[in-house]
C-alpha positions in Angstrom: 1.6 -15.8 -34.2 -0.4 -14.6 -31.4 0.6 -12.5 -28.6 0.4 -14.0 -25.3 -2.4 -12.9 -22.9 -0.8 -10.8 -20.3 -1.1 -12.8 -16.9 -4.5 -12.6 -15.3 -6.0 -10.8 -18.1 -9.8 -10.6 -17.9 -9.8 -12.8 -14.8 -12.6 -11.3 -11.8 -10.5 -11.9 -9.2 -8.0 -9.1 -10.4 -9.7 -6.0 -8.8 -8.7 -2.5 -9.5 -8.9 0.2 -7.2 -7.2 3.0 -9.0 -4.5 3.9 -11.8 -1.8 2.0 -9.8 -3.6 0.0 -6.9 -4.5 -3.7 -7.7 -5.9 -6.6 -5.7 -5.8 -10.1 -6.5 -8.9 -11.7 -4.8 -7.6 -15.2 -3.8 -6.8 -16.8 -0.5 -5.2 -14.5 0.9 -6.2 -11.3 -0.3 -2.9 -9.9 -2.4 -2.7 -6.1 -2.7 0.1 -4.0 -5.1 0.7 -0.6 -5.3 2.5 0.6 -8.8 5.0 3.5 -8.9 7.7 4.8 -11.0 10.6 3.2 -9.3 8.9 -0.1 -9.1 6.4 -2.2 -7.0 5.0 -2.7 -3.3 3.1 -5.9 -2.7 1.5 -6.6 0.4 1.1 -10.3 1.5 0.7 -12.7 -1.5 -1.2 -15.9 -2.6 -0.8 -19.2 -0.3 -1.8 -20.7 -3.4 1.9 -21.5 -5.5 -0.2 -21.4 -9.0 -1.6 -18.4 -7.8 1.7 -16.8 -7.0 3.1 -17.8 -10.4 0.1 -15.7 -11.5 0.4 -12.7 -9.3 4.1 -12.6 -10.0 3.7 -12.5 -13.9 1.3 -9.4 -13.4 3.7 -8.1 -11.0 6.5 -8.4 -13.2 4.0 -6.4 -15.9 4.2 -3.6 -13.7 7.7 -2.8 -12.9 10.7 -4.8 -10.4 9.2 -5.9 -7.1 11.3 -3.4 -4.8 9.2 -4.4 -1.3 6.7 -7.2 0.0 4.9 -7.0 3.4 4.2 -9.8 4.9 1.3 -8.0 7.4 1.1 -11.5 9.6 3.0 -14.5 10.5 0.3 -17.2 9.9 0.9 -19.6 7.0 -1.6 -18.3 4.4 0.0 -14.9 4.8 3.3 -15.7 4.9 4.6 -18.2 1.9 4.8 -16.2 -1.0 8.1 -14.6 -1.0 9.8 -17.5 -1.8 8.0 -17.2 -5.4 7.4 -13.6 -5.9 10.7 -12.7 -5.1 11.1 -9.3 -3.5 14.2 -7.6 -3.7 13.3 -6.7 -0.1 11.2 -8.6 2.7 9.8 -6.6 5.7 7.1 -6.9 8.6 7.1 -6.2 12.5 9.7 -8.0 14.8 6.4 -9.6 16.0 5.7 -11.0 12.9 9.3 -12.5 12.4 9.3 -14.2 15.2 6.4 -15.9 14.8 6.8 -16.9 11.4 6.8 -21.3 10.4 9.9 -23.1 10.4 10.4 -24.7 7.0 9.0 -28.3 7.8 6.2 -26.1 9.8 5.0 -24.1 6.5 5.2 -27.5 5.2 2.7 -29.1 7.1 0.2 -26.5 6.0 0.3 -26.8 2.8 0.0 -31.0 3.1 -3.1 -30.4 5.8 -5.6 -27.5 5.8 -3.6 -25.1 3.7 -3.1 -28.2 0.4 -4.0 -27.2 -2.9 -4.7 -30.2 -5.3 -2.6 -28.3 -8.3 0.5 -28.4 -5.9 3.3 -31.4 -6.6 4.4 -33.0 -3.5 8.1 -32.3 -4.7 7.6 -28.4 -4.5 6.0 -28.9 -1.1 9.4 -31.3 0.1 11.7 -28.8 -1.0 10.0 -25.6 0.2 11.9 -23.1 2.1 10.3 -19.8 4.1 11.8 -16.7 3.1 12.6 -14.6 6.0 12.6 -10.7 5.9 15.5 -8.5 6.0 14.0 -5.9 7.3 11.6 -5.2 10.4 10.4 -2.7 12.7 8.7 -2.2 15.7 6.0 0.2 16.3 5.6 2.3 12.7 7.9 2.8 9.7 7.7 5.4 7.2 9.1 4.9 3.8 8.5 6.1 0.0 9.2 5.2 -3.0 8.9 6.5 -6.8 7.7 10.1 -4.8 4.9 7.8 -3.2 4.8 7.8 0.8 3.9 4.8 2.8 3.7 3.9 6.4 3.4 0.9 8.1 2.2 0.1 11.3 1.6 -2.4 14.3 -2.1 -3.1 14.3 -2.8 -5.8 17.3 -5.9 -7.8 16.9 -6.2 -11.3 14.4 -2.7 -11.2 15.6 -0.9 -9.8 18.1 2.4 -8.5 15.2 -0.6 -7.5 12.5 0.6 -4.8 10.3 -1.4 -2.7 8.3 0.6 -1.1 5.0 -1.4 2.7 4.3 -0.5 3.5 0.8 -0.8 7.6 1.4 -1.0 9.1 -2.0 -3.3 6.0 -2.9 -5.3 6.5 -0.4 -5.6 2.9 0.9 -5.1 1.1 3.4 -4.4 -2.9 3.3 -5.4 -4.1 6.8 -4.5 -8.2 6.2 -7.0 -9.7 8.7 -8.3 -7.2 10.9 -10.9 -6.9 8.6 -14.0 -9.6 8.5 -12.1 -12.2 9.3 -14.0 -14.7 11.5 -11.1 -15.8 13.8 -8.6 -14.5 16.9 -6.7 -17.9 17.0 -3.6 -15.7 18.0 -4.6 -12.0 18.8 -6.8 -10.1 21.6 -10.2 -8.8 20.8 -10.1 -6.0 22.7 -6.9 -4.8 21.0 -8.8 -5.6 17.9 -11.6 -2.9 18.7 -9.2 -0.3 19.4 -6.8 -0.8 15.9 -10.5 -0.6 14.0 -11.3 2.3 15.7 -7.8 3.8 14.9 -8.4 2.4 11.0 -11.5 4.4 10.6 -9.9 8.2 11.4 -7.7 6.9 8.1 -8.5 9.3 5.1 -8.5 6.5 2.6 -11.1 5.5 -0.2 -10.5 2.0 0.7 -9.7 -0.8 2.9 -8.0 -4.3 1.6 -8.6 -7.0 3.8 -7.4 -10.6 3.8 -10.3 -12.7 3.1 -13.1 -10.8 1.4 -13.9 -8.0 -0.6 -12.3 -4.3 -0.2 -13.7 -2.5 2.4 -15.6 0.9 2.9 -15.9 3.1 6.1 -19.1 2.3 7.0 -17.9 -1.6 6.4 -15.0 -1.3 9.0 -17.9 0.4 11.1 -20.3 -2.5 10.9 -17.2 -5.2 11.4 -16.8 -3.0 14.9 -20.0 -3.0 16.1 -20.2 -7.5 15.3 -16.5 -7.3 17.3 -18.2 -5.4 20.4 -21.4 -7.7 20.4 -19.1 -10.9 20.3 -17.0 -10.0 23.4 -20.3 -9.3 25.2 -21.7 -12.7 24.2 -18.7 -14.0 25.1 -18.8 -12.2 28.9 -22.0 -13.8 29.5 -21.3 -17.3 27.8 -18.5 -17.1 30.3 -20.5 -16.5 33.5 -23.0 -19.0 32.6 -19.9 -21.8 32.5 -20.1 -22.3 28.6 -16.9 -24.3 27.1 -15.5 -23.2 24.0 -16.1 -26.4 22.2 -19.9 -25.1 22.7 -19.5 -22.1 21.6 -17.7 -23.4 18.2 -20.1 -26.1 18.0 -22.9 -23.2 18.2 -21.2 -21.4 15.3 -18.5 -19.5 17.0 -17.9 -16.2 18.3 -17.6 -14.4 15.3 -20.7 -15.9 13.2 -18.1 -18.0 10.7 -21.2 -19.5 8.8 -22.4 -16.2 7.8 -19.6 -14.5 7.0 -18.6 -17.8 4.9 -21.6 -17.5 2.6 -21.2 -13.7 1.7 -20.3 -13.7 -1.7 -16.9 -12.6 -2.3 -14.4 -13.0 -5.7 -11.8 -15.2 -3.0 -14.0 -17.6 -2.3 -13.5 -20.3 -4.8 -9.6 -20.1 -4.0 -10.1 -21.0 -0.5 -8.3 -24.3 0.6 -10.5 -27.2 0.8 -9.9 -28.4 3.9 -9.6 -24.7 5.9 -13.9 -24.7 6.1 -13.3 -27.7 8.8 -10.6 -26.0 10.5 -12.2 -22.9 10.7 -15.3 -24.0 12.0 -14.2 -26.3 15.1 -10.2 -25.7 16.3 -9.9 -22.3 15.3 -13.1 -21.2 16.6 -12.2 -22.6 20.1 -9.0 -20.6 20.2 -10.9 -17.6 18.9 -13.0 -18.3 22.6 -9.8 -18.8 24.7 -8.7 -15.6 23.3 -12.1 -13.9 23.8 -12.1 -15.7 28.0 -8.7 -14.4 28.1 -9.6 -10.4 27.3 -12.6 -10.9 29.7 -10.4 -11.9 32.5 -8.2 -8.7 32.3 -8.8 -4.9 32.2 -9.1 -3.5 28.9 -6.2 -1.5 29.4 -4.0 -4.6 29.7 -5.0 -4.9 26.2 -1.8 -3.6 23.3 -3.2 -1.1 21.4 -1.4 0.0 17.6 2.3 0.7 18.9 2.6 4.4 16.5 5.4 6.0 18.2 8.4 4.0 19.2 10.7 2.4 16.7 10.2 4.7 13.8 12.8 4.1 11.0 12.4 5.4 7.3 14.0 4.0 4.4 14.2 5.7 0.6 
């Protein structure tokens, strides 16, 4: 008889960064971080086949202790329910803006569907809400490994970034190229890059595209910068922001959609749609907005307040 294939076996999407730092590159970006006393997963699949996946590898690897959700928007934020985490945690932001039930839902039936997923699972899903949160940073370890997370405004205002210490990586969820501030402030953006690159890490795992270098977060900066410019001067010169999505949007979604990247093929079919007209006019409100005020009005990555450790 043969031996079954150990889940995601040989598959490209499963990227390794070191002896005990995987990503699975779907939609979102999944991240998991391997120690003696058992497992950290950061965000998970949107995809429910996917998850079914990412927890068989999971399980491979030792007891899922801790999941972090780093954001509260739908693709981020619905695969507790199947991984199963002994323990749930992400910023009090995040929690509170997390979908209702019928709300997660309604994404996975609209832009979020998957044509592998039964109606029935869809009917009878329920979120998974975390049991633990904090509010500026928290510090915790486990199996002699340290970890810190920590509120990183931006894509969204309750983002979290999970900085694996001894692994020297840091998973960053969607302040990384993501072409979209539906829900965060650009400005606040800049400054949490800026904060990401004084990081001493090998790597940075983002949400929607490949692991990240230095001179990558760099380069995402400097696009960030020239965006809110354009957007200063599209807002003088009386430009709506169904324009400006119509044009392509502020952050260039058409180019950063055709970069190849091992995720792409898992992306929802009907997200491209979404992403190039609604969310790209939020992303203008939001830019407008920042204009409007001082940069200083602007949150910047809360590292003080609120620190709690757990072992």
């Amino acid at each position: 008889m043969n031996a079954p294939v150990p889940a995601l076996e040989g598959d490209p999407r499963l990227i390794r960064l070191s002896d005990d730092v995987y990503v699975f590159g779907t939609y979102p970006y999944s991240g998991l971080i391997v120690t003696d006393e058992g497992c950290v997963a950061v965000d998970g699949p949107m995809s429910p086949q996917n998850s079914v996946l990412w927890k068989e590898f999971i399980d491979s690897k030792g007891p899922l202790k801790y999941q972090v959700y780093c954001e509260h928007h739908s693709d981020h934020a619905v695969s507790a329910p199947l991984l199963e985490p002994e323990v749930l945690i992400t910023s009090e932001t995040t929690a509170l803006g997390l979908d209702s039930d019928e709300a997660a839902r309604e994404a996975m039936r609209t832009w979020g569907s998957y044509p592998d997923t039964a109606p029935e699972f869809i009917d009878a899903f329920k979120m998974r809400r975390p049991n633990l949160t904090y509010r500026g940073r928290m510090n915790f370890e486990l199996g002699g490994k340290r970890f810190t997370l920590f509120e990183a405004p931006g894509h969204t205002m309750g983002s979290t970034v999970v900085h694996a210490i001894d692994d020297r990586v840091a998973f960053i969820a969607d302040t990384g190229t993501t072409p979209a501030i539906q829900s965060g402030n650009p400005v606040s953006w800049l400054t949490t890059i800026a904060l990401l690159e004084t990081l001493d890490v090998d790597w940075y795992v983002q949400g929607h595209s490949d692991p990240l270098k230095r001179e990558d977060l760099h380069y995402w900066r400097t696009k960030l910068l020239a965006a809110l410019d354009q957007a200063r001067a599209d807002l003088a010169n009386g430009v709506t922001p169904q324009e400006v999505a119509e044009r392509g949007g502020v952050l260039s979604v058409v180019e950063l959609l055709q970069k190849p990247f091992v995720g792409r093929g898992d992306m929802p079919p009907g997200l491209r749609q979404a992403a190039g007209t609604t969310l790209q006019e939020w992303g203008v409100d939001r830019m407008y907005e920042a204009i409007a005020a001082h940069p200083t009005d602007a949150p910047g990555a809360a590292l003080g307040p609120g620190l709690r450790e757990i072992v």
